[in-house]
N, C-alpha and C positions, 0 to 999 in steps of 0.2 A: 172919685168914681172910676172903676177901672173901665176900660178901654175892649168891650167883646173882642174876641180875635175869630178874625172871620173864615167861617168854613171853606172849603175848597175841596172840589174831589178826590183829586192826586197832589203826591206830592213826590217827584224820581231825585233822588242822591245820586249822583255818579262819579266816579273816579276822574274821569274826564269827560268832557262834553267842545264841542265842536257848532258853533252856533252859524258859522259858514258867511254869515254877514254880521258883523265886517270881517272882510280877509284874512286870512292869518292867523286868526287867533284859537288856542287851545286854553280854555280854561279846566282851571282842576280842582275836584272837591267842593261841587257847586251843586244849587240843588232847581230844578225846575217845579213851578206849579203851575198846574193847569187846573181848570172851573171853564164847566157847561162847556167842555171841547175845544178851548182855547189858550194857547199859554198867555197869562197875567205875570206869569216876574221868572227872573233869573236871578240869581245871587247866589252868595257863596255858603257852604253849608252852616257857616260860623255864623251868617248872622239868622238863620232860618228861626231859631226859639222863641217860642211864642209869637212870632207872625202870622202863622197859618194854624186853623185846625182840621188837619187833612183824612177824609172818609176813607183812602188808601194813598197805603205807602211802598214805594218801590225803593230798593238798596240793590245797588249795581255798583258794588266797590271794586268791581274788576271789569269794568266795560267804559267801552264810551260811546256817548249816546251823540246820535247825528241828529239830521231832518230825515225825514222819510224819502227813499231817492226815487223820482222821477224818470220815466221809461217815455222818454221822449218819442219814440215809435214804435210801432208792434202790429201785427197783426193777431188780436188775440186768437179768434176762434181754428188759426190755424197751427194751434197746439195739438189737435186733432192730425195731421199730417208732420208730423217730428220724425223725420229719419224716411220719407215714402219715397224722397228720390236726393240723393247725396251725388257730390262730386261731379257735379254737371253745372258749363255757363249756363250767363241767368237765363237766357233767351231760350236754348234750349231746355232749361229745369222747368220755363213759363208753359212753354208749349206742348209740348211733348208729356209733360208728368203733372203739374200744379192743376194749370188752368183744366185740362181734361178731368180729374177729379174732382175740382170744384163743379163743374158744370155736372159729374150724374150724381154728388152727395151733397154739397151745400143746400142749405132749407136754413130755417127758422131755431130746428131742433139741432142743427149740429152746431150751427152757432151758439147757443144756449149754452151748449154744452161745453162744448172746446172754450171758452169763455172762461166759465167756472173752473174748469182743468188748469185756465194760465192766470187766475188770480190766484188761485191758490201758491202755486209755484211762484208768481211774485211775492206776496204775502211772507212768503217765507223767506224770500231771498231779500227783503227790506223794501222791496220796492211798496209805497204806497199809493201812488199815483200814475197811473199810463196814460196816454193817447194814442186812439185805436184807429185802423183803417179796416174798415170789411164791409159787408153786406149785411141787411139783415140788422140795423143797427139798435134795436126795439128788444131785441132778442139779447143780444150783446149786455143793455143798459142791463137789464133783468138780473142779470148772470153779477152782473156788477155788482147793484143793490143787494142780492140775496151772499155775496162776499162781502160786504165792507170793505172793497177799498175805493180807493177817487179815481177820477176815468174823464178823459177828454175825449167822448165818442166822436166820431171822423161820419159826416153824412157825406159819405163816399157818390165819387159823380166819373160815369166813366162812359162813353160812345157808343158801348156793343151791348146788348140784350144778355142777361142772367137770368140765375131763377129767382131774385130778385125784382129786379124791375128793367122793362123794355124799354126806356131810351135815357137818356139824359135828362129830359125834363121830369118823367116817373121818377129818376134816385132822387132826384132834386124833393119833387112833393112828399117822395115818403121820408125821406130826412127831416124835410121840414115838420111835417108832422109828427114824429118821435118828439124834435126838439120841444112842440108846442105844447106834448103833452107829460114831456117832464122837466118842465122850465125849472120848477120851482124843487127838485131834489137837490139838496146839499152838497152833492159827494162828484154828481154828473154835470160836467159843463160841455161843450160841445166845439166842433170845426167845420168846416168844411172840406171837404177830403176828396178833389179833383185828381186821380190816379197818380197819374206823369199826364207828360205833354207829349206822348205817341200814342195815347186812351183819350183825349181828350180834345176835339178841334176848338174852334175860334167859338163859336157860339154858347157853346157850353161854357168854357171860361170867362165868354163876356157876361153872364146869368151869374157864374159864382162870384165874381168880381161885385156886381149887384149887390147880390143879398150880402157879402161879406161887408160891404159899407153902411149897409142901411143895417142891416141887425148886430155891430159888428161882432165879427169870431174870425178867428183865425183863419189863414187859407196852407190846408198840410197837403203836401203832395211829394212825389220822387223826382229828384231832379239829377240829372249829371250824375246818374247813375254807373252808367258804364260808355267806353267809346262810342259804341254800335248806335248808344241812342243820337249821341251828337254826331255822327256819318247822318244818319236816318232825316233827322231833323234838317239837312244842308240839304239832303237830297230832295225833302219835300216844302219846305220852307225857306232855303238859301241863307239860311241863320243858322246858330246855335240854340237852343232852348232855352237860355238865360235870357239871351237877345231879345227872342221871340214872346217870350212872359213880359220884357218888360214893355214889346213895343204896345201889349196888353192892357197895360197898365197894372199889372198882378205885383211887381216887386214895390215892396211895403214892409214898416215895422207889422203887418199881419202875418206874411209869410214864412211860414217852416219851411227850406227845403231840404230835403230827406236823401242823403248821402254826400253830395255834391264832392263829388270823387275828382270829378276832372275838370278843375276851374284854371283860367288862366288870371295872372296879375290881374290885368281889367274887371274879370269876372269877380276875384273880389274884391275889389273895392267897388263896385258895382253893388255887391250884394250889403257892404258897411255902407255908404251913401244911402242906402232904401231905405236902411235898419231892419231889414234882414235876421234873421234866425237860421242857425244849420241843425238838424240831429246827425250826430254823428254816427254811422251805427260798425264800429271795426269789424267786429268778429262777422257779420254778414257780409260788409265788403272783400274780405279776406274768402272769405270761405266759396262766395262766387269768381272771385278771381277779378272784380271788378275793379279792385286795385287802393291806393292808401291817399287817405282826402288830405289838405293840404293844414291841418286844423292851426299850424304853429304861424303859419302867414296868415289866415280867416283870422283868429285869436288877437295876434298883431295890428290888424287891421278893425277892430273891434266889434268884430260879426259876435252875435252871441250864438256861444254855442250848446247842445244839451246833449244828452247820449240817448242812445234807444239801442233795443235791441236787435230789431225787426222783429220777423215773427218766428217762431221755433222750427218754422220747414226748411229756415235757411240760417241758424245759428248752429246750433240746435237746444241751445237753452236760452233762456230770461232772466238773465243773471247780471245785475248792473255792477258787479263787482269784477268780472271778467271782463267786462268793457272799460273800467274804470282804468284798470292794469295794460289792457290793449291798449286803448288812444294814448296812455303815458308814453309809452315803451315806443311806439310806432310814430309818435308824434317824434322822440328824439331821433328814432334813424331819419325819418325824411327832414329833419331839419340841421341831422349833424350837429346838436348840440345836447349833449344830456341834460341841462336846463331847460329846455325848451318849453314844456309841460310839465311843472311840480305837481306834489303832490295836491297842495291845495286848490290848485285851477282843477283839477280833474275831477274833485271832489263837487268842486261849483257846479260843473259841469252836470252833474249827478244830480242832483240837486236844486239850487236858484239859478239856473243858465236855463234847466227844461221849463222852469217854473215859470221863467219870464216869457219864453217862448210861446206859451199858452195863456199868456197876459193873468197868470196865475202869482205874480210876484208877492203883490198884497195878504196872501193868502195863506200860502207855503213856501218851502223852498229854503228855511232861515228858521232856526230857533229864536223867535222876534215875539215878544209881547207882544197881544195883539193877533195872531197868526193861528190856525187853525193848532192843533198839537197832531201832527202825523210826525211821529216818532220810530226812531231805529236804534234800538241797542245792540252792539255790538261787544260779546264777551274775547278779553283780550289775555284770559289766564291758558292758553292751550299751552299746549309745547311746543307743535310748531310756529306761535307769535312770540316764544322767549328769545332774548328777552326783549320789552320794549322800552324806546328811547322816544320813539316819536309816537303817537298814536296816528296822526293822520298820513305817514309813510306805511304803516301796518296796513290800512284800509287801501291806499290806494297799492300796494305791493305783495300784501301778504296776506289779508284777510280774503276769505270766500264766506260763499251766503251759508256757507253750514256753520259759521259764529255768529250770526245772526238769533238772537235767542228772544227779544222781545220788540212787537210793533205795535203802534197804535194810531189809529186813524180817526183824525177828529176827536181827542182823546179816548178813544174805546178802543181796549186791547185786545188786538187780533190774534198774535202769536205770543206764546205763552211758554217760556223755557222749550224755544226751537221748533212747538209743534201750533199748527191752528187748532184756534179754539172754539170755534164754532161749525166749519166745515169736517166732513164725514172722509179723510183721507182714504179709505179702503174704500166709499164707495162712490168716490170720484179716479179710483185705480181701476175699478171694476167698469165704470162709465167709460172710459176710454178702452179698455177692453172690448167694448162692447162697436165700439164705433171700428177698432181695428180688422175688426172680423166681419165687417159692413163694406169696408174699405179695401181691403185685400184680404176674402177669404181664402 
């Protein structure tokens, strides 16, 4: 009696593939299948005949196919504000230019919108999965859903009144109620997203400290960001911010902190002892002047670390592939060693470093049986990738997100030979138009 061979959605052949866990490894001329949005097997295309009977089939003999990479930080909806005020510290970019704008145009409706504008632009750049910090988080999820990608929405908690919500306890209720009311979508998991520790006093933190044990979720916020905040922090606290979180009780495998630019020895091994999480985010540390995080001692130390991008008002793209290339390159100057950060930890980093950070391991992060399929192919026939010797030196040294040619999320394919295939590009060009002329007419 012959033996049915059982159907399966997909079936992707690839030239090379990069399964990211375990370490190291490039496999070639393998073929993935995924059924009902999860990959079931890996192997090699040799022995694929007759195993599977696949409803589609993808052939990427000139690509290699990653995990989908993880945007460990972001602001989305302030993709909206990309280029409104350049070349200015943070403090002064916060004051003077950001916050002011937030306060007469943020609502419901720009967030929505500017949302939509940066999934698309991740989408396209591979990224499958972010972790958000804003206002408005209901508005945000929407934007998310009506894109297909994956989102760790941030129920942002911050001291001062917005158009948002009036105090700390209000971010808190309406957080929580976003959360309650899309517990159960697939795509959306959630954090708690207490600013920094110059937005946020003892009270508020001892509430998100609460609910992050009893529901648990992550606690994402900015830390040791730049000098000024740790002057600030001595001046009102007689501590540093690290110090002051932990006499909190805040430092924990929960915690994301979000640049951690200016740590000393103690600081981290303080932050490996908690088990701790960094996003790293270079191109926004750089671009403020806030200076180069420490990632090859953090690393050493066995902080986990993920990358983010921050958000486009201060990169000015969402491109985890230019982060990828930055923390490499910048990790060997400040460590004076061109080893420092290979190609393959940077890629983790992309990847199952952010994944773990959002307690997302199980899930993504690893072409892993078992694992959702959020996919990233990567076409390696250009000219400028000739020729190639390494794939995963390509990715982290020379590829950018315009070789990014197919993604898919939860096995549903979003981009589609470079372009999205479900969202409306000219009239989410035209939506941002519309907002710029709102914004600075």
């Amino acid at each position: 009696m012959t033996t049915p061979v059982p159907a399966v959605d997909l079936v992707i052949e690839a030239r090379w593939m990069v399964p990211v866990d375990p370490p190291g490894v490039v496999l070639e001329n393998h073929a993935l299948v995924v059924n009902h949005g999860r990959i079931i097997d890996l192997l090699p295309q040799s022995e694929l005949a007759g195993r599977f009977s696949p409803r589609s089939r993808k052939c990427l003999d000139q690509h290699v196919l990653i995990p989908g990479l993880v945007n460990l930080h972001t602001h989305a909806a302030m993709t909206l504000l990309r280029g409104l005020a350049d070349d200015l510290p943070l403090m002064q970019w916060l004051h003077n230019h950001v916050w002011p704008a937030e306060a007469q145009h943020v609502s419901a409706q720009f967030v929505h919108d500017g949302t939509l504008l940066a999934c698309a632009e991740m989408l396209r750049g591979g990224i499958t999965c972010f972790n958000d910090m804003y206002f408005f988080p209901k508005a945000a999820a929407d934007a998310v859903l009506a894109s297909g990608i994956r989102a760790a929405i941030g129920l942002i908690t911050v001291d001062f009144p917005s158009n948002y919500a009036a105090d700390a306890d209000d971010y808190l209720a309406k957080g929580l109620a976003v959360r309650d009311q899309l517990l159960d979508e697939p795509l959306l998991s959630f954090c708690l997203a207490p600013h920094a520790p110059y937005t946020v006093g003892e009270r508020s933190f001892a509430r998100v400290l609460t609910l992050a044990e009893q529901i648990e979720l992550p606690i994402h916020l900015h830390l040791h960001e730049t000098a000024h905040e740790i002057d600030d922090s001595l001046q009102r606290f007689a501590v540093r911010p690290i110090e002051r979180l932990r006499r909190l009780g805040l430092l924990s495998p929960a915690l994301i902190a979000v640049h951690a630019v200016h740590l000393s020895a103690p600081e981290i091994e303080m932050l490996a002892r908690h088990g701790c999480s960094v996003a790293h985010c270079p191109s926004s540390n750089l671009k403020l002047a806030s200076g180069i995080a420490p990632i090859t001692q953090l690393s050493a130390s066995g902080v986990n670390i993920g990358l983010g991008t921050d958000g486009a008002a201060s990169n000015n793209r969402l491109d985890l592939f230019q982060e990828m290339r930055l923390a490499a390159l910048l990790a060997k100057e400040e460590a004076g060693r061109a080893d420092a950060i290979n190609a393959h930890r940077v890629l983790h980093m992309a990847t199952l470093g952010g994944a773990r950070a959002l307690g997302l391991e199980a899930s993504i992060g690893s072409l892993t049986p078992g694992k959702a399929a959020d996919l990233c192919a990567v076409r390696l026939d250009d000219l400028a990738l000739a020729p190639c010797y390494d794939p995963v030196s390509h990715l982290a040294y020379a590829v950018g997100r315009e070789h990014v040619s197919a993604v898919w999320v939860a096995g549903r394919m979003r981009v589609e030979n470079g372009q999205l295939i479900e969202n409306n590009e000219t009239g989410l060009i035209k939506l941002a138009l519309l907002w710029q002329n709102k914004i600075r007419p």
